[in-house]
Backbone as CSV, one residue per row, in Angstrom:
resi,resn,N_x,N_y,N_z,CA_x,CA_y,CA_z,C_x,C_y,C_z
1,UNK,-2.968,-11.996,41.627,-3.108,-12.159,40.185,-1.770,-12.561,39.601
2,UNK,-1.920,-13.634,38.483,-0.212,-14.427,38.393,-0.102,-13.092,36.615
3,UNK,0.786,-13.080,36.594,1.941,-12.228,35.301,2.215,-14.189,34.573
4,UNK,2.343,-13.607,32.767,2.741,-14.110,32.240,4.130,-13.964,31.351
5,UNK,4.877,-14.749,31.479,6.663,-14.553,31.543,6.690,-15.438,30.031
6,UNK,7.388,-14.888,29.058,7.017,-15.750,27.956,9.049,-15.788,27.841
7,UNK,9.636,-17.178,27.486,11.143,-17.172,27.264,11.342,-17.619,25.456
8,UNK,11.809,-17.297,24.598,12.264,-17.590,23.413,13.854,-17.622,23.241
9,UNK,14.608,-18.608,22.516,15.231,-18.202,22.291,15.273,-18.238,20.494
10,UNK,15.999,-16.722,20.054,15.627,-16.641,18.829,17.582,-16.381,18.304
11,UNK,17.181,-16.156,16.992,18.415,-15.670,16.019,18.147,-14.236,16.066
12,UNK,19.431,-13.437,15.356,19.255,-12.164,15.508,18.018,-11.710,14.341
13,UNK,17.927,-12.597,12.881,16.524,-12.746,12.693,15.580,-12.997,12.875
14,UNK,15.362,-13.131,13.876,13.832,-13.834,14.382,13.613,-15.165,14.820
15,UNK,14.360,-16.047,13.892,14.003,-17.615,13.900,13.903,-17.586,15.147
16,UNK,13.141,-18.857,15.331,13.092,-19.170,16.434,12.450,-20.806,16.501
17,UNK,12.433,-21.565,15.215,11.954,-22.587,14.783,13.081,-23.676,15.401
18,UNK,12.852,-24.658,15.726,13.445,-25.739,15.547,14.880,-25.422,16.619
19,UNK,14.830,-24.878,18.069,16.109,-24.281,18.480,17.644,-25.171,18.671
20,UNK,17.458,-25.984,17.887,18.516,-27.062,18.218,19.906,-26.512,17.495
21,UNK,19.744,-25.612,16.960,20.861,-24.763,16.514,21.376,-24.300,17.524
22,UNK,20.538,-23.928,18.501,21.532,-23.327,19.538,22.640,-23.817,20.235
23,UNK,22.825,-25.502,20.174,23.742,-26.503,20.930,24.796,-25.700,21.144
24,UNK,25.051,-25.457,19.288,26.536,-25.142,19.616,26.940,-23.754,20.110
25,UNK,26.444,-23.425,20.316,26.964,-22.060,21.330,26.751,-22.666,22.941
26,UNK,26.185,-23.535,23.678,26.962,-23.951,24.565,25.607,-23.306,25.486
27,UNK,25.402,-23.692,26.667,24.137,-23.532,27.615,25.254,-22.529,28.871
28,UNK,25.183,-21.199,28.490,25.975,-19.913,29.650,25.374,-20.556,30.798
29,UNK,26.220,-20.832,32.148,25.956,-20.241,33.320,24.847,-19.400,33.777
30,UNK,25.084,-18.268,33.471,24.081,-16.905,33.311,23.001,-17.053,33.273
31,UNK,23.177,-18.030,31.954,21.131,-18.120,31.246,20.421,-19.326,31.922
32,UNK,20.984,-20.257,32.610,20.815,-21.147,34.088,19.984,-20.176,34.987
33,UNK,20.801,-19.093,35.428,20.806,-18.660,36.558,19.478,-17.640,36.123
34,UNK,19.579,-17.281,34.453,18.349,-15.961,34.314,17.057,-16.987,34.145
35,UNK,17.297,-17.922,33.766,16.118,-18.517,33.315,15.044,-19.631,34.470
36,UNK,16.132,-19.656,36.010,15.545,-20.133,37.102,15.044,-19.029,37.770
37,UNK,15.536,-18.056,37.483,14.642,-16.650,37.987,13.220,-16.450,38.000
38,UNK,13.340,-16.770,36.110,12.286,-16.866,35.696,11.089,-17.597,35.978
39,UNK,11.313,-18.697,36.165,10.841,-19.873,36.292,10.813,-20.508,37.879
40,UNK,11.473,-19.299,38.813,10.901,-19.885,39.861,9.724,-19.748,40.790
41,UNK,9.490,-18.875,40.168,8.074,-17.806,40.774,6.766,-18.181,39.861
42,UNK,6.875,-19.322,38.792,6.316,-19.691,37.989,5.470,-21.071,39.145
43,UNK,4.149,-20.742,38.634,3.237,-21.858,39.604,2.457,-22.342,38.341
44,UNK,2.321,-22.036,36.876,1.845,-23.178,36.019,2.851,-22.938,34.636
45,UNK,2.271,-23.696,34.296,3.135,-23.518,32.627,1.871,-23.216,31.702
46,UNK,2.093,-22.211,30.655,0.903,-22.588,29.224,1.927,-22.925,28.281
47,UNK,1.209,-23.663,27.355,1.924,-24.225,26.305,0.816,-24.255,24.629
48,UNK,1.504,-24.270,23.890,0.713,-24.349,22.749,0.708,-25.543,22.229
49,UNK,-0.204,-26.549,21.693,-0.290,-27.857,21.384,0.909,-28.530,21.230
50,UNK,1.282,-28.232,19.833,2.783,-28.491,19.149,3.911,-28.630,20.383
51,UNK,4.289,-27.541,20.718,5.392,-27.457,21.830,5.125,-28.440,23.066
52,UNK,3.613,-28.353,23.403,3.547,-29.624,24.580,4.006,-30.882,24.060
53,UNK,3.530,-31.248,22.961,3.802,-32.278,22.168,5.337,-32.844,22.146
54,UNK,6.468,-31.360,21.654,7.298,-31.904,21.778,8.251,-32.109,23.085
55,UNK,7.862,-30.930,24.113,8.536,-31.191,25.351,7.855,-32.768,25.925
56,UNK,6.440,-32.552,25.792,6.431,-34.110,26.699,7.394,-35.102,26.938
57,UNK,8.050,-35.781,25.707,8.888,-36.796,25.367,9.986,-36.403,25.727
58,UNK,10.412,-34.935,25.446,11.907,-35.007,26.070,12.120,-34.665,27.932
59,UNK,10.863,-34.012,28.640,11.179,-33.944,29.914,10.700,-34.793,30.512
60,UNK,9.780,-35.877,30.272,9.033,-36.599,31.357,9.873,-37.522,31.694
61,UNK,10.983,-37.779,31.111,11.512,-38.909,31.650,12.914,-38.442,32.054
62,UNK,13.236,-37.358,32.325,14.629,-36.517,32.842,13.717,-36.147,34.375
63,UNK,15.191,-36.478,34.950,15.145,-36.095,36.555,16.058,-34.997,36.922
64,UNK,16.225,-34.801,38.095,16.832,-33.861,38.787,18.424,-33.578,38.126
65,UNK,19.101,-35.158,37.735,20.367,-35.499,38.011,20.442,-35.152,36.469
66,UNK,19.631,-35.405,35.941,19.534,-35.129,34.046,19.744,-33.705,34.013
67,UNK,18.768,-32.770,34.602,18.492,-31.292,34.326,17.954,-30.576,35.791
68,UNK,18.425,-29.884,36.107,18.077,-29.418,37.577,16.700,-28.544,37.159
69,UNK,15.937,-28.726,35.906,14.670,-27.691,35.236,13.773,-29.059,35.412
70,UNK,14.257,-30.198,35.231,13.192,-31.502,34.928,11.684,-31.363,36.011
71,UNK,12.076,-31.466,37.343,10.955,-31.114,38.413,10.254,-30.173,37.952
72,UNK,10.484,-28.742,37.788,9.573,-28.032,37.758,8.547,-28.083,35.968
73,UNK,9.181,-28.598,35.354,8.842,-29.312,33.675,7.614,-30.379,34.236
74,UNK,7.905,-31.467,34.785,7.289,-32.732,35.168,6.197,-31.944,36.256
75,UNK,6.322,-31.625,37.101,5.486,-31.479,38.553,4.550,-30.089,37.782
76,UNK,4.929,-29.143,37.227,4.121,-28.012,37.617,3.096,-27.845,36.557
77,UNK,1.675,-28.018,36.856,0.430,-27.586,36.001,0.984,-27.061,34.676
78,UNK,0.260,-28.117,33.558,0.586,-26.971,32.133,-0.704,-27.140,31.957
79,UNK,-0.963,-25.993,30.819,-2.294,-25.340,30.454,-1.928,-25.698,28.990
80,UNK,-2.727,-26.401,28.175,-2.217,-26.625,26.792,-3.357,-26.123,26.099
81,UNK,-3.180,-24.649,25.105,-3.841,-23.953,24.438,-4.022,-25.037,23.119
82,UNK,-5.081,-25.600,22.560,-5.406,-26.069,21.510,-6.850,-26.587,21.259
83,UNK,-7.254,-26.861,19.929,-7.900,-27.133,19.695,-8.988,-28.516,19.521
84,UNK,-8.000,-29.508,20.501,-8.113,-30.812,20.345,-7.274,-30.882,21.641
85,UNK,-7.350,-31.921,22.110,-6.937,-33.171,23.088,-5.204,-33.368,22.884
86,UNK,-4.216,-33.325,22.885,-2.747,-33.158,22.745,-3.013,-35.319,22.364
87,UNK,-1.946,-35.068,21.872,-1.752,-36.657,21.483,-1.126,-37.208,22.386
88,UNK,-0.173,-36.736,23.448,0.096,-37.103,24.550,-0.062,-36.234,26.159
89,UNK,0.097,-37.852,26.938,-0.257,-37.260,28.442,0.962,-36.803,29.004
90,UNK,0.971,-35.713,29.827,2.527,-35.195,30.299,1.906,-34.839,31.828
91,UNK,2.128,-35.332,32.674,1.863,-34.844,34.055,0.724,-33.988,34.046
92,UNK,0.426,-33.429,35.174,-0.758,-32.691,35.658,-1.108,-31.672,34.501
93,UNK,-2.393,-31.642,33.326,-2.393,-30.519,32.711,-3.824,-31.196,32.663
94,UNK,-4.319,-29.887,31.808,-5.529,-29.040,31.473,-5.351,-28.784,30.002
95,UNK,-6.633,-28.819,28.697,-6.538,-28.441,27.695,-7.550,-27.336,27.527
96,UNK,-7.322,-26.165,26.916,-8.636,-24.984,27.008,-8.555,-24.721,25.714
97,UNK,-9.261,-23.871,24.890,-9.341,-23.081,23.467,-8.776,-22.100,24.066
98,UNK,-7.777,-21.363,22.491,-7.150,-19.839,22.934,-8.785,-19.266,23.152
99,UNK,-8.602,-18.177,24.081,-9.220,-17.090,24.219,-9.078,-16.490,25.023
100,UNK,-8.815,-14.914,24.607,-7.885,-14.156,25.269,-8.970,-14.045,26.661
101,UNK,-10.403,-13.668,27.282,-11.147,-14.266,27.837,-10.657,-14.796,29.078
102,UNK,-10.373,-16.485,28.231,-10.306,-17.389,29.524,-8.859,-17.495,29.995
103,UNK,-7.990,-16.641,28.947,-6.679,-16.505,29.579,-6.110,-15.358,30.598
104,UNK,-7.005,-14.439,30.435,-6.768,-13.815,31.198,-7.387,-14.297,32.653
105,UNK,-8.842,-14.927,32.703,-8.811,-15.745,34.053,-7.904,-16.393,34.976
106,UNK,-6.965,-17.183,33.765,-6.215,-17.846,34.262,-5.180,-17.132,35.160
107,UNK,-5.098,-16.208,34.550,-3.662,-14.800,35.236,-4.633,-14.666,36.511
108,UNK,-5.412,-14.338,36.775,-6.571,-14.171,38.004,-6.616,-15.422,38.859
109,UNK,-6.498,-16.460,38.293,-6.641,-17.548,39.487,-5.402,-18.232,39.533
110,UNK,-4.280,-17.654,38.819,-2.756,-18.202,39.495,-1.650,-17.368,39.710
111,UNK,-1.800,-17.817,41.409,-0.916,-16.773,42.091,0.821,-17.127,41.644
112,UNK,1.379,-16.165,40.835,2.817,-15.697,40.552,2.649,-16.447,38.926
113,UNK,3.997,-16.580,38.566,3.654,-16.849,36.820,3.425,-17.590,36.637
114,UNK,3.099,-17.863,35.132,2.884,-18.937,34.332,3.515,-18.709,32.925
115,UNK,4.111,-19.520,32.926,5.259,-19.851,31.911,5.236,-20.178,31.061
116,UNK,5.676,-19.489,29.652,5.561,-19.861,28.599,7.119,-20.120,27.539
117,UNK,7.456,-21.043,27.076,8.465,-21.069,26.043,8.027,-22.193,24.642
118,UNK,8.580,-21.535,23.729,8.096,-21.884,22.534,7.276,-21.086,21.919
119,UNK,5.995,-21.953,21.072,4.810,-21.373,21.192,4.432,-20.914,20.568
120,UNK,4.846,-20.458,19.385,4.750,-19.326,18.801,3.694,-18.419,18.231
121,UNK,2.963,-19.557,18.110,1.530,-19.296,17.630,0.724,-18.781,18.607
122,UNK,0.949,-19.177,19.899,0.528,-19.345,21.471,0.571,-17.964,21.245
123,UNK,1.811,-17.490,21.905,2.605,-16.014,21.918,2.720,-15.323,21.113
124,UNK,2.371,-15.146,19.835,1.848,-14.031,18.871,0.688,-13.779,19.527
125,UNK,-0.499,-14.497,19.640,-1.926,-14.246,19.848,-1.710,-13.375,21.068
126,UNK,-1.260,-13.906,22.277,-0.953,-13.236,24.062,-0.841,-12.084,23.853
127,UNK,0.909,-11.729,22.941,0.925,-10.447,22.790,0.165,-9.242,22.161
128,UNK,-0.420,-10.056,20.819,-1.712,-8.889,20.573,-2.800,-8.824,21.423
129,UNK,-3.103,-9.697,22.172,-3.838,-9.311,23.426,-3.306,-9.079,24.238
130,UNK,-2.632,-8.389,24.617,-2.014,-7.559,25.693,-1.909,-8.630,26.943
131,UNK,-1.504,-9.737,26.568,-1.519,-10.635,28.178,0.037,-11.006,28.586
132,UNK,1.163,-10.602,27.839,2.143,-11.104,28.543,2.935,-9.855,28.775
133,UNK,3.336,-10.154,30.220,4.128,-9.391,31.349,5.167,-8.830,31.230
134,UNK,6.070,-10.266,31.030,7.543,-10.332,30.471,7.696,-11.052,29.524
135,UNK,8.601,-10.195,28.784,9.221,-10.935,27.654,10.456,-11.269,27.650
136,UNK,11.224,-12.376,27.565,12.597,-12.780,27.700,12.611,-13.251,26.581
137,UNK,13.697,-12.628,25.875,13.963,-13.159,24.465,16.219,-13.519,24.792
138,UNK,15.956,-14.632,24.039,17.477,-14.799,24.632,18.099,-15.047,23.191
139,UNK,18.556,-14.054,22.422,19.351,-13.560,20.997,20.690,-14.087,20.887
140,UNK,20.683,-15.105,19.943,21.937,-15.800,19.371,22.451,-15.161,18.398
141,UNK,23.722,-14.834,18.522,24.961,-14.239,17.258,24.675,-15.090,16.026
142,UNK,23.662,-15.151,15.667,23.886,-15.698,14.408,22.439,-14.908,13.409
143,UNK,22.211,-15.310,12.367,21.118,-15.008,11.412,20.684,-16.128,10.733
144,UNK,19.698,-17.319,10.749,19.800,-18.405,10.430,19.071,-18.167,8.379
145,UNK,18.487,-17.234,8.798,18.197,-16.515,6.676,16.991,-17.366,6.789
146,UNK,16.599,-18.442,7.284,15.014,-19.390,7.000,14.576,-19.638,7.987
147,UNK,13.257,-20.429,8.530,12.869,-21.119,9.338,11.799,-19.568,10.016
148,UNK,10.756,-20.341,10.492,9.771,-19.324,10.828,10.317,-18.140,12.123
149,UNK,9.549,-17.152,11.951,10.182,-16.020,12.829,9.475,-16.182,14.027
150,UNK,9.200,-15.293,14.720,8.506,-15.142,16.331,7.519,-13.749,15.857
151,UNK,8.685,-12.715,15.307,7.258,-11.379,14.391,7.806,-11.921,12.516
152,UNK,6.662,-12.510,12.407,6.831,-12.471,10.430,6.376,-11.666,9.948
153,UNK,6.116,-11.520,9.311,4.779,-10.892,8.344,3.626,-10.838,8.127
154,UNK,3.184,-9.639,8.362,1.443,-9.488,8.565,1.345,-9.623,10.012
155,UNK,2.403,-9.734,11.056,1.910,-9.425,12.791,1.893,-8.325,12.978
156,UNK,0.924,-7.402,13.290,0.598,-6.281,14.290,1.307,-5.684,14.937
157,UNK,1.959,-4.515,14.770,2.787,-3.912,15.677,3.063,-4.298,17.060
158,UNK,4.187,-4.606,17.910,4.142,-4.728,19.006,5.155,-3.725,19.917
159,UNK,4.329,-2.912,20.617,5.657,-2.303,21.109,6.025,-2.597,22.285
160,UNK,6.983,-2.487,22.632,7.169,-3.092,23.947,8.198,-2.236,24.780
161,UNK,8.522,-2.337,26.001,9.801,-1.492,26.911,10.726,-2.482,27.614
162,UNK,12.126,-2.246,27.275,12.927,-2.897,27.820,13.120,-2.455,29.212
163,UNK,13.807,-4.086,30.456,13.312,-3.630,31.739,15.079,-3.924,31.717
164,UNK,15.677,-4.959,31.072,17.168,-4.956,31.484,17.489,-6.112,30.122
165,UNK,18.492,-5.927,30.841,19.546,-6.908,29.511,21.079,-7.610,30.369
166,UNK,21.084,-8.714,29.308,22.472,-9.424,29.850,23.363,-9.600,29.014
167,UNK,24.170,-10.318,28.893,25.579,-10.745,27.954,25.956,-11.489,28.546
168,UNK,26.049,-12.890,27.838,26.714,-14.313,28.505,27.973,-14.153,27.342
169,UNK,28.404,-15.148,28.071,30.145,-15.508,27.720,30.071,-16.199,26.104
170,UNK,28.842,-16.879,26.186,28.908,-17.467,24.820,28.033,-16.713,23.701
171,UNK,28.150,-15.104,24.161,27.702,-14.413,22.846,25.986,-13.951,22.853
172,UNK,25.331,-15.126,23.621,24.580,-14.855,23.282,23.706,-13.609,24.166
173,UNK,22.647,-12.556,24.014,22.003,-11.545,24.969,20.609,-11.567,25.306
174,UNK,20.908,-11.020,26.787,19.047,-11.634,26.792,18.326,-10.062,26.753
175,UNK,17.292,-9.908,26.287,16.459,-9.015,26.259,15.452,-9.280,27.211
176,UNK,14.934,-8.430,28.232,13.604,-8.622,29.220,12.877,-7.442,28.815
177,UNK,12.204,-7.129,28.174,10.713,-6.660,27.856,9.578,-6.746,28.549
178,UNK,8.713,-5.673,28.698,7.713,-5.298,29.436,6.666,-4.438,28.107
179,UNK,5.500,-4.722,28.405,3.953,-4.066,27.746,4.447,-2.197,27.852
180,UNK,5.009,-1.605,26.680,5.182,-0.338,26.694,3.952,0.470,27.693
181,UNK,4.463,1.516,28.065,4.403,2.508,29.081,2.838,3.201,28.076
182,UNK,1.893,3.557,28.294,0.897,4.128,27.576,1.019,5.663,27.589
């Protein structure tokens, strides 16, 4: 049965919109090394419309020599949660309706993870249905004051248990979260 590994990176408020703020703090070593962890035990990707939308264009045409992440972006099954047909084609995928249902099948018929970043809409829904595993949230020193959160307002309690934590050089910390202990 595959675990679902969800990665964000957010502000110490929440944001988590638009991550191109993050440039300037600089891509740690560390978060290379935490985030191939992540992602190597990963045998599909889910994605939420929007986010497929926008990764398509920026990974399909990066290789190895571009991003040592491009292969497993390009080659590995995505699952694109939406309601319609994605406006573009990105390598090997599948389009389904959310339902917590047929997502949890999916955890049943793929052996090790499936990967989620972005999403947000995706990953609010997962977590009130109790479907994701891990949570990697990777927290930038900053507070951006606007731009949509990851928990806003009016989301449902989520509690969760921390499994470990990091500190990269450029400030920023990762949080790994797990489905609290009952």
């Amino acid at each position: 049965m595959g675990t679902i590994a969800v990665h964000e990176f957010v502000a110490l408020d929440g944001v988590f919109e638009d991550p191109s703020w993050t440039f300037e703090y600089g891509f740690d070593p560390g978060m290379g090394e935490t985030l191939g962890a992540v992602t190597g035990s990963a045998r599909a990707i889910l994605l939420g419309r929007r986010t497929y939308e926008m990764f398509a264009p920026a990974w399909s045409t990066r290789t190895v020599e571009d991003d040592p992440g491009a292969p497993f972006f390009n080659e590995t099954h995505k699952y694109v949660v939406a309601s319609q047909q994605p406006s573009t084609d990105w390598g090997p995928s599948t389009t389904l309706p959310y339902d917590a249902d047929a997502i949890r099948g999916l955890k049943e018929s793929v052996e090790g993870t499936i990967y989620v970043s972005g999403s947000g809409t995706l990953v609010r829904s997962l977590l009130a249905d109790g479907l994701v595993d891990d949570l990697h949230l990777f927290v930038y020193p900053v507070a951006r004051g606007t731009g949509e959160r990851l928990f806003g307002d009016g989301v449902d309690a989520t509690r969760l248990r921390l499994k470990t934590t990091d500190v990269y050089d450029n400030g920023v910390v990762h949080l790994h979260y797990g489905p609290a202990e009952s």
